[in-house]
C-alpha positions as CSV (number, residue, x, y, z in Angstrom):
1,X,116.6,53.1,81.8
2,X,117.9,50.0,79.6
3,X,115.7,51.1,76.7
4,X,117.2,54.8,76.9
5,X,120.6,53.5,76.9
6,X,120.4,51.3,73.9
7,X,119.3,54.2,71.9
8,X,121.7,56.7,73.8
9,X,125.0,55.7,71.0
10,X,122.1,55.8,67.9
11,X,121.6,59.6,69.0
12,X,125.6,60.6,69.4
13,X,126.3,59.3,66.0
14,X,123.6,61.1,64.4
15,X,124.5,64.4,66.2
16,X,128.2,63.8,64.9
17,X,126.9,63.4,61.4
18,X,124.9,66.3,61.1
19,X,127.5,68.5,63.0
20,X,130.3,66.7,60.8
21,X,127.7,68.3,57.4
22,X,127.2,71.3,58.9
23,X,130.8,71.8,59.6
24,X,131.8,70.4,55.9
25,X,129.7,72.6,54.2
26,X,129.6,75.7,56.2
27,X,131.1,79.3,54.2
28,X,133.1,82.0,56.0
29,X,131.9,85.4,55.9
30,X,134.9,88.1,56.2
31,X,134.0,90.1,59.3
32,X,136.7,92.7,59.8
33,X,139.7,90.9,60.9
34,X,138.4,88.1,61.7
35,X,136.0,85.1,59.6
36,X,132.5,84.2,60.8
37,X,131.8,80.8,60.0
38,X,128.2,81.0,58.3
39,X,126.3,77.5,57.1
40,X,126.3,77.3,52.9
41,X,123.6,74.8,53.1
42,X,121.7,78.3,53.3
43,X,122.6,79.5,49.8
44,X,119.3,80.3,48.2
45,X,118.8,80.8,44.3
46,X,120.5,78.4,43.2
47,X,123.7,79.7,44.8
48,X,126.6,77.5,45.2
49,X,129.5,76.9,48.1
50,X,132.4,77.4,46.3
51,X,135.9,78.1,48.7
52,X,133.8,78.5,51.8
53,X,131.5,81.3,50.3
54,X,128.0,81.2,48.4
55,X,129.1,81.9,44.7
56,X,125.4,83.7,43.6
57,X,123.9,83.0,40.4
58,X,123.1,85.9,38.2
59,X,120.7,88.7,39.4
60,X,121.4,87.9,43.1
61,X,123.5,88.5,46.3
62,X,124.4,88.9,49.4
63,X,125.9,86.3,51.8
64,X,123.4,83.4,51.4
65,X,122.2,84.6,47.6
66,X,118.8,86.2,49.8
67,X,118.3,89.2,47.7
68,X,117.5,90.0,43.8
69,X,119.5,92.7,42.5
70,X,116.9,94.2,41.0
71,X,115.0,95.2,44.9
72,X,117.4,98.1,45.3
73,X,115.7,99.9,42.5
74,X,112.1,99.1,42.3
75,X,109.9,101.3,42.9
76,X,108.9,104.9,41.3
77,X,111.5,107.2,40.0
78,X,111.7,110.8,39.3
79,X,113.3,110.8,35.5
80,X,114.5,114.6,34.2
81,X,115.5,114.0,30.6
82,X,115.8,116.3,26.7
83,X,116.4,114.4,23.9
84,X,118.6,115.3,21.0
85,X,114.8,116.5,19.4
86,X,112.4,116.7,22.6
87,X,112.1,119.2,25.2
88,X,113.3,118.9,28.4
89,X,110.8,117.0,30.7
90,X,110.0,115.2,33.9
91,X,108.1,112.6,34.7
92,X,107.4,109.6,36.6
93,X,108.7,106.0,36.0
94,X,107.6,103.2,37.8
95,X,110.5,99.7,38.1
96,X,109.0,96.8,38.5
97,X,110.3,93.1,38.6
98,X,109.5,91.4,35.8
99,X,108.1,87.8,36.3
100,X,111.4,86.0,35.0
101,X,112.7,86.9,38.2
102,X,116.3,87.8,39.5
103,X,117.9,90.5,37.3
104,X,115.0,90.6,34.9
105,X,113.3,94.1,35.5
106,X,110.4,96.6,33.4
107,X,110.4,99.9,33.1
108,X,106.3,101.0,32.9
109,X,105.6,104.8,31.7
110,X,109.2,104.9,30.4
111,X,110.6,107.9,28.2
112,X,106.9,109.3,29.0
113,X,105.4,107.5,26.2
114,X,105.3,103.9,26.1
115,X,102.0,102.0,27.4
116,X,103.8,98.3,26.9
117,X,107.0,97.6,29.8
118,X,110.1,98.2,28.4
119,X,112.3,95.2,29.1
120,X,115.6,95.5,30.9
121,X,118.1,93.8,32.8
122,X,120.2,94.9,36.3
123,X,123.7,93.7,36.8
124,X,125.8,95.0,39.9
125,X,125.0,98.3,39.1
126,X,124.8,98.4,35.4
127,X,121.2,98.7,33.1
128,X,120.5,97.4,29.9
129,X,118.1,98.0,27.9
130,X,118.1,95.4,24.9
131,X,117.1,96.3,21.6
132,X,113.1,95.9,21.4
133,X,110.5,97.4,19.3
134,X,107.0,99.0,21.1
135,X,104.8,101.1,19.4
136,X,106.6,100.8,16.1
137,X,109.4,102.7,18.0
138,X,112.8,100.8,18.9
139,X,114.4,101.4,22.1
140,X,118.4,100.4,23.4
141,X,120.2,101.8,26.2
142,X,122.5,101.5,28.9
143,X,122.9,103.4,32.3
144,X,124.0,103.1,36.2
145,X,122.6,102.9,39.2
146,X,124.5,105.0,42.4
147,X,123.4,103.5,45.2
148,X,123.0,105.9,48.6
149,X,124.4,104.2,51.7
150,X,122.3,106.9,54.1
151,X,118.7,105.5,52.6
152,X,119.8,101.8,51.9
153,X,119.1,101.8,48.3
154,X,119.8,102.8,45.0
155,X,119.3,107.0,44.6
156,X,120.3,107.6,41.3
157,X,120.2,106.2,37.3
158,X,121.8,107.9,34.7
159,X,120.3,106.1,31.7
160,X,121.9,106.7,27.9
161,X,119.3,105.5,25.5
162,X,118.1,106.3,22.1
163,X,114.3,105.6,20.5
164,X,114.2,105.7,16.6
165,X,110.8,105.7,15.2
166,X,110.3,102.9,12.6
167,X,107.9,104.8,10.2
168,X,110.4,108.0,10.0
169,X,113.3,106.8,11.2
170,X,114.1,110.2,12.8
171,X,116.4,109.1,16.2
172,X,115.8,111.2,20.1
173,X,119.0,110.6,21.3
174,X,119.6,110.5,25.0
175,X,123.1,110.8,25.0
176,X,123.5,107.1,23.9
177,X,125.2,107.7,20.8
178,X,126.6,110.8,22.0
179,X,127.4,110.0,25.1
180,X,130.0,113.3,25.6
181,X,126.7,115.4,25.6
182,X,124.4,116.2,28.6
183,X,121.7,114.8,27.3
184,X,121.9,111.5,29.5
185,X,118.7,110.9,31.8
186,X,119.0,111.3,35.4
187,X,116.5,109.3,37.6
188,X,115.8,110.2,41.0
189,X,114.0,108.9,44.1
């Protein structure tokens, strides 16, 4: 019983440290009305605990930083598109995460042509497409994702992109430099 109660004050003060770090850097999580204390320490990709929250690097979110932006979208999509010089079509494009991670995403199959990934990048709810070259084509775009509450994910993309082709220069606009046509590409799960 002596031995115990030597160690007995050891034990309290470590408990009231670690409570004391937990409470210190804990972040509050608006519930309604009222604030849920959650425990920064928690914050994952490099997320920070600024003012009682985690502050979430680019490319992720949610209350502790858990989830990549770019999950809500991955996956195969329906795209119905007619460029300013091709037909109408539909076909299907598959969204995969590219291996830089986070907001960094590739479009395989895309504009029913191209065998290499075109590169993009997901923020909030925005795409962009940087400029890039493929198949002596180049490729740019932009577009938004509308997310569906009653399947948890994103439902829709209208994409605005154009593809010029390098040898011709002839442009298939899809409504990126004329964006007040309807010649933007819609995307569907």
């Amino acid at each position: 019983m002596n031995n115990v109660m030597k160690f007995l004050p050891g034990f309290f003060l470590i408990v009231l440290v670690v409570s004391s770090i937990v409470y210190l850097t804990s972040c509050g999580k608006n519930d309604g009305d009222k604030t849920v204390k959650i425990k920064c320490v928690t914050c994952m990709h490099g997320g920070q605990c600024i003012n009682d929250s985690c502050q979430c690097p680019a490319g992720y979110e949610g209350v502790s930083c858990q989830t990549a932006t770019s999950d809500k979208i991955i996956g195969v999509w329906v795209v119905n598109e007619k460029g300013s010089i091709s037909f109408a079509t539909s076909y299907n494009l598959y969204i995969t995460r590219d291996t830089l991670g986070g907001s960094s995403i590739i479009f395989d199959h895309f504009n029913n042509y191209f065998e290499n990934n075109v590169k993009a990048t997901i923020v909030g709810d925005s795409i962009f497409i940087p400029e890039q070259t493929l198949n002596n084509k180049r490729i740019i775009g932009r577009g938004k994702a509308f997310y569906k509450d009653q399947i948890g994910e994103y439902g829709t993309i209208e994409m605005a992109y154009k593809v010029t082709d390098m040898a011709t220069l002839i442009v298939n606009d899809f409504g990126y430099d004329t964006p007040s046509t309807t010649n933007v590409s819609v995307w569907n799960r």
